[in-house]
N, C-alpha and C positions, 0 to 999 in steps of 0.2 A: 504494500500500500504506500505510493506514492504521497498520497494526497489526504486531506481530513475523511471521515468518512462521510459527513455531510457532504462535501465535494463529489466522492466516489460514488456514492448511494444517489445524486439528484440525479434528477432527469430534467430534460431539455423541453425547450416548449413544443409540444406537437402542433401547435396552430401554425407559429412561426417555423417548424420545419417544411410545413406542408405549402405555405407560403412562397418560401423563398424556391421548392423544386420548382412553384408554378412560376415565379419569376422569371427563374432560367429559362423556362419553358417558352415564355412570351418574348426574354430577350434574342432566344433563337428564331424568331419572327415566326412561333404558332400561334393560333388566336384561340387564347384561352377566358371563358367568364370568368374571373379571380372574386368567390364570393367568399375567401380567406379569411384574410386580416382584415380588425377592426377598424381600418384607417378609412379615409378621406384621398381620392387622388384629387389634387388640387385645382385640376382641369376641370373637372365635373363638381366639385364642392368647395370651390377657393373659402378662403377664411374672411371674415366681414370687411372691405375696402376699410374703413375708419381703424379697424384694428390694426392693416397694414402700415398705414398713415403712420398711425402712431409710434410703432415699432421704429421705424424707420427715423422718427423725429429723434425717440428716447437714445438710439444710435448716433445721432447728430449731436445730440447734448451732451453725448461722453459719459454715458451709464453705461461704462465697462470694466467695473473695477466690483470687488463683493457686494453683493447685498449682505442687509442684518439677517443674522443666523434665519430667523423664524420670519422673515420676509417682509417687504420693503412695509413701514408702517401707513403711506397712504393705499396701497393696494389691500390689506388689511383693514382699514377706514375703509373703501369702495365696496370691497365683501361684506363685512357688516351690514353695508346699509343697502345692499342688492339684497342679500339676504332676510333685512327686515322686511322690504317692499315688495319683495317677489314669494317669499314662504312663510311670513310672520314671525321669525324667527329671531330672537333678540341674541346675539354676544357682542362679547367686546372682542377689541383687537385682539386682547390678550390670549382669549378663547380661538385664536385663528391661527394656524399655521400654512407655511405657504411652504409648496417644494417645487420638485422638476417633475410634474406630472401626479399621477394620484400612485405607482404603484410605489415609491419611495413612503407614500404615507401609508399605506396598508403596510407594508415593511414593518414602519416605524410603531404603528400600532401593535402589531404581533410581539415586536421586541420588548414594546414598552409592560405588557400586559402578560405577557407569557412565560413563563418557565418549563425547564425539561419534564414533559412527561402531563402538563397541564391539557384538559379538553379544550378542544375547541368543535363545535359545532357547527355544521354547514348545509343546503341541500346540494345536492347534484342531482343534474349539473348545474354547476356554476365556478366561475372563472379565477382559477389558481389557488382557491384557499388550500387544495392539497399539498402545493408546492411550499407553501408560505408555513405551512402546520412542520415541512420538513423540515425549512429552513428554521424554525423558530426552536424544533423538536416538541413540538405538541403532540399530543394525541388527536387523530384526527376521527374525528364522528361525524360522518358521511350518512344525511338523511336523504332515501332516495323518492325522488319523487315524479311525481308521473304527468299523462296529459290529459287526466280526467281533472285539473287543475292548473292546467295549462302551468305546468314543472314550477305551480309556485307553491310552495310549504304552507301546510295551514300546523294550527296549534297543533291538533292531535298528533301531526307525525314531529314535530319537534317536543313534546311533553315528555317523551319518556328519556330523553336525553340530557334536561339540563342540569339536572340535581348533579352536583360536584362541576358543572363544568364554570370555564372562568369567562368563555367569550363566544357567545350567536355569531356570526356572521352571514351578515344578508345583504341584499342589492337589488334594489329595483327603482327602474327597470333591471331587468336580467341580464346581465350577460353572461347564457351565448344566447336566451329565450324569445327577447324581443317580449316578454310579456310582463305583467305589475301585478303589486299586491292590492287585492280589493282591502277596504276601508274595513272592513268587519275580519278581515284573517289576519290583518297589523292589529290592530285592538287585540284580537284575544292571545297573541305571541306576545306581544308587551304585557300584560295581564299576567302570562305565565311569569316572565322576568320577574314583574315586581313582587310575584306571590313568593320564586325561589327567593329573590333577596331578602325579604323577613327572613327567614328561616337559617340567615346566617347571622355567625357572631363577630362581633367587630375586630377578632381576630383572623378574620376567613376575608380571602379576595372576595369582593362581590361576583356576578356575573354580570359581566359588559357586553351591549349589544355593536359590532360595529356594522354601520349603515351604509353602502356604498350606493349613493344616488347621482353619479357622475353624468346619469343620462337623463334627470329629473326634469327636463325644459323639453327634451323629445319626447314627448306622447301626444297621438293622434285620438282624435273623433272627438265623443265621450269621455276619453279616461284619461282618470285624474289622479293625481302621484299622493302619496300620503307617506307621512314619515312618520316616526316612535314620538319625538317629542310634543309637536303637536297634538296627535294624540291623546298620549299620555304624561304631563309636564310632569312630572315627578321623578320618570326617566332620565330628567334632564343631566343626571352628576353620574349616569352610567351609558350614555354612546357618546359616540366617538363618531361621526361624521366623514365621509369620503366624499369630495365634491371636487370641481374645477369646469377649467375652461375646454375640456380638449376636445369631446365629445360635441354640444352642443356648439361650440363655434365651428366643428370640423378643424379645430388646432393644436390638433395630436403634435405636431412638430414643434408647436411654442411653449410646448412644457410646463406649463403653469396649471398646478393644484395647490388643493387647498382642504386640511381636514381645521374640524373644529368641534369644540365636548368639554370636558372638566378641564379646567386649568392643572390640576396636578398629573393629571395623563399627556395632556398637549404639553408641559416644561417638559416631560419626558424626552419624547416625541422629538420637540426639539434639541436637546441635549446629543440624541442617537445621532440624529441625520445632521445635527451640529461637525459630529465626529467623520459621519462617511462625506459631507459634502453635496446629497444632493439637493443642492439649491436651484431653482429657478433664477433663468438667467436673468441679470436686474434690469435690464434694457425693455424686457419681456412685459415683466412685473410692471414697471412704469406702465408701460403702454398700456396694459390689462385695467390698471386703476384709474386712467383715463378714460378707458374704451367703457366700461361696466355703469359710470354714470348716464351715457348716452343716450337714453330710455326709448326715442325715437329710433333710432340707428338700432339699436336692440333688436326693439321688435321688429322693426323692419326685416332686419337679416331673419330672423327666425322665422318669421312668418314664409319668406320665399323656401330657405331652409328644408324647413320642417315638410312642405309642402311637395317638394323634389322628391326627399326622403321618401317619405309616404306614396309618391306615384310607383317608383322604383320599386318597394314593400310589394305594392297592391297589383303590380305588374307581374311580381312572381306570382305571390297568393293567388290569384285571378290562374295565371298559367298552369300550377300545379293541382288545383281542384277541378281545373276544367280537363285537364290527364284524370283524374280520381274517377267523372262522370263516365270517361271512356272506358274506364274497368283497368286502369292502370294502378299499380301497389303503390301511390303514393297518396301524400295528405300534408297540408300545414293547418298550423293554428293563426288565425286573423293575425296581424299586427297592431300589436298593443302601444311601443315603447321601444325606444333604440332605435338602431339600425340592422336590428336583426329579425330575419324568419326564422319560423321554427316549422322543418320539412319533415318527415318524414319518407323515404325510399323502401320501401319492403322486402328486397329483393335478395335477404339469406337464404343461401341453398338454392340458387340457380349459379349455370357456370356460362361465362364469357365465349365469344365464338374461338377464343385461342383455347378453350377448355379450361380456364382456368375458375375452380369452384369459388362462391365467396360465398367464403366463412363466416368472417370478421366488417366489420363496419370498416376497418382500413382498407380491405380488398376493396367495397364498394368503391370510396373514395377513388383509388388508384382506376379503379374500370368508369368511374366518369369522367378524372381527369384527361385518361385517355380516349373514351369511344365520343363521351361528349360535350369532349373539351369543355366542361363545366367543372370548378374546384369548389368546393366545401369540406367543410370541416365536421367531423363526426362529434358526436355527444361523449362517444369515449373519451375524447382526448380533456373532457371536463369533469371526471370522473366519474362516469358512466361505466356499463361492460363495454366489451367489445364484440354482445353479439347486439348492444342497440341499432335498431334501426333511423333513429332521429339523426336532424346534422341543423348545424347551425348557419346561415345563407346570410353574408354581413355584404350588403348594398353601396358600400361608401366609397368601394374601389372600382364599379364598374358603370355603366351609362346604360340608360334604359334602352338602348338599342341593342347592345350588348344581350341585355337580360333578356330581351325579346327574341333577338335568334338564338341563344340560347336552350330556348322552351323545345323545339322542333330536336334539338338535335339530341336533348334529353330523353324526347320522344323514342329517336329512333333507334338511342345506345338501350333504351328498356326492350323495343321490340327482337332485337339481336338475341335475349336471354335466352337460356333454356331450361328448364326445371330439368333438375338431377334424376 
């Protein structure tokens, strides 16, 4: 053993493996749908003109030297007071921490909160809390959940797991689900929290919820986002918040998150990522705490936004239901939230015209990257089995023309099958 065994024991991200083959793939000039990575290609999703403006200014002005550990104090002032006006939500600056993105503060949370051998709590799928439980050396407790609930956890199936554990983790919107928590399945999971934490002694860690709502401004029709504190105010000194900009602006590359919850969790928090450095760049930050008061320029972008997103969503959903009515093994769930569909493919235990049987939801993948040139990502690789047949379809890298010839050619890598 070369290496720690943390090091030697992790694994890599199957999304971004799957990702980057299709990259190659397209930089060999195939033409592949890349419904992969959660990204934004900038062509089809650029990030809000005003935000670019501004970047560009904070670069001019010579904000290129550190920002403060826990992030620039007016960008922290602009959070706050988005956060009052857009979710009712009161903290102070102090309550705010700012990084390079949200998954530094999920990091920093795990580290902050966890010890060797501590529960952690999660459903699957959902995105990385297994990797985060190894990195932290938690025990992880994988609640599996299904699509008579559209893969979102209600009380009952997290009930019998919290007694001893120290940390929930949840997100919604989903990622990889594309779908939310109704207002009555958040109530009665908070309900369970507050009922575990009586029942500890002020020598006992509480149990911390942490909330990853990074896609909370993306939800379409109807539905509407709800979080723990609102709620349940009482919650308020036990989550821990995961939010930012990267998601809803499409500014996954400007690197700007932001958690916020108990001040003696967030000094933490800070302290950690104090030490590794991942700060959000302060050129960034500047412009982010300009751009966030904007309130016209806001909506404006979102509004178009959201709008795009949703066509692209209901372009697939629309395409794969309408394969479902022809007698085809597949099926998604509406789009709720995010930038993601939730497919279903049915097709274990049929083999490829090269003869090759699929087993495994990885076989799938690999036989549509290749018959029809379409890339997704399996429910496995969120910690699902690998004989699920779900896959997660992320919109943000492809153009609805794309995804529209795509549909046909799905069609007819299905018709190729053969039952075994």
């Amino acid at each position: 053993m070369t290496v720690s065994q943390m090091a030697g024991s992790l694994i890599g991200s199957e999304i971004i493996k799957i990702g980057n083959e299709v990259n190659d793939m397209i930089k060999k000039g195939e033409q592949i749908c890349n419904l992969t990575i959660g990204d934004f290609d900038p062509a089809i999703f650029p990030i809000p003109q005003e935000l670019q403006t501004e970047i560009f200014s904070a670069y001019e002005a010579g904000n290129t030297n550190y920002p403060p550990a826990n992030g620039v104090a007016d960008l922290r002032t602009a959070v706050a007071a988005f956060l009052t006006t857009r979710l009712g939500l009161t903290y102070s600056i102090n309550d705010i921490l700012v990084a390079g993105g949200s998954r530094p503060l999920i990091y920093a949370t795990y580290m902050a909160l966890i010890d060797a051998g501590d529960k952690v709590v999660f459903p699957v799928p959902s995105w990385n809390n297994n990797h985060y439980c190894h990195l932290s050396g938690a025990e992880a407790i994988m609640v599996e959940t299904t699509a008579d609930n559209n893969f979102m956890p209600g009380a009952a199936d997290v009930a019998p797991h919290l007694k001893g554990a120290t940390l929930l983790a949840l997100c919604s919107p989903l990622n990889p689900t594309g779908t939310v928590f109704t207002k009555e399945d958040l109530e009665e999971i908070c309900d369970l929290v507050i009922a575990e934490n009586k029942t500890r002694g002020a020598d006992e860690k509480p149990l911390y919820i942490m909330y990853d709502q990074i896609y909370w401004m993306l939800t379409f029709g109807d539905t509407k986002h709800y979080d723990p504190v609102n709620l349940r105010p009482e919650l308020r000194e036990y989550v821990i918040y995961i939010d930012g900009i990267s998601k809803c602006f499409a500014a996954t590359g400007v690197r700007v998150g932001y958690a916020f919850g108990p001040a003696n969790v967030i000094d933490k928090m800070k302290s950690i990522l104090g030490h590794i450095g991942a700060w959000a760049p302060k050129a960034e930050q500047v412009a982010t705490a300009h751009f966030l008061p904007q309130t016209q320029q806001v909506d404006a972008f979102l509004s178009n936004f959201k709008g795009k997103v949703q066509k692209s969503l209901t372009a697939l959903y629309s395409g794969l239901k309408d394969l479902k009515k022809q007698g085809y093994p597949v099926d998604a769930i509406v789009p709720m939230g995010a930038i993601y569909l939730t497919a279903e493919i049915s097709v274990l235990g049929k083999t490829t015209p090269a003869g090759k049987l699929l087993a495994t939801n990885k076989d799938i993948t690999s036989y549509l990257i290749s018959d029809a040139r379409l890339a997704v990502v399996p429910f496995g690789a969120f910690g699902t089995s690998d004989t699920s047949t779900w896959f997660r379809m992320s919109v943000g890298g492809a153009s609805l023309q794309a995804i529209e010839d795509a549909l046909p050619r799905l069609k007819a890598a299905l018709d190729q099958l053969e039952q075994k």
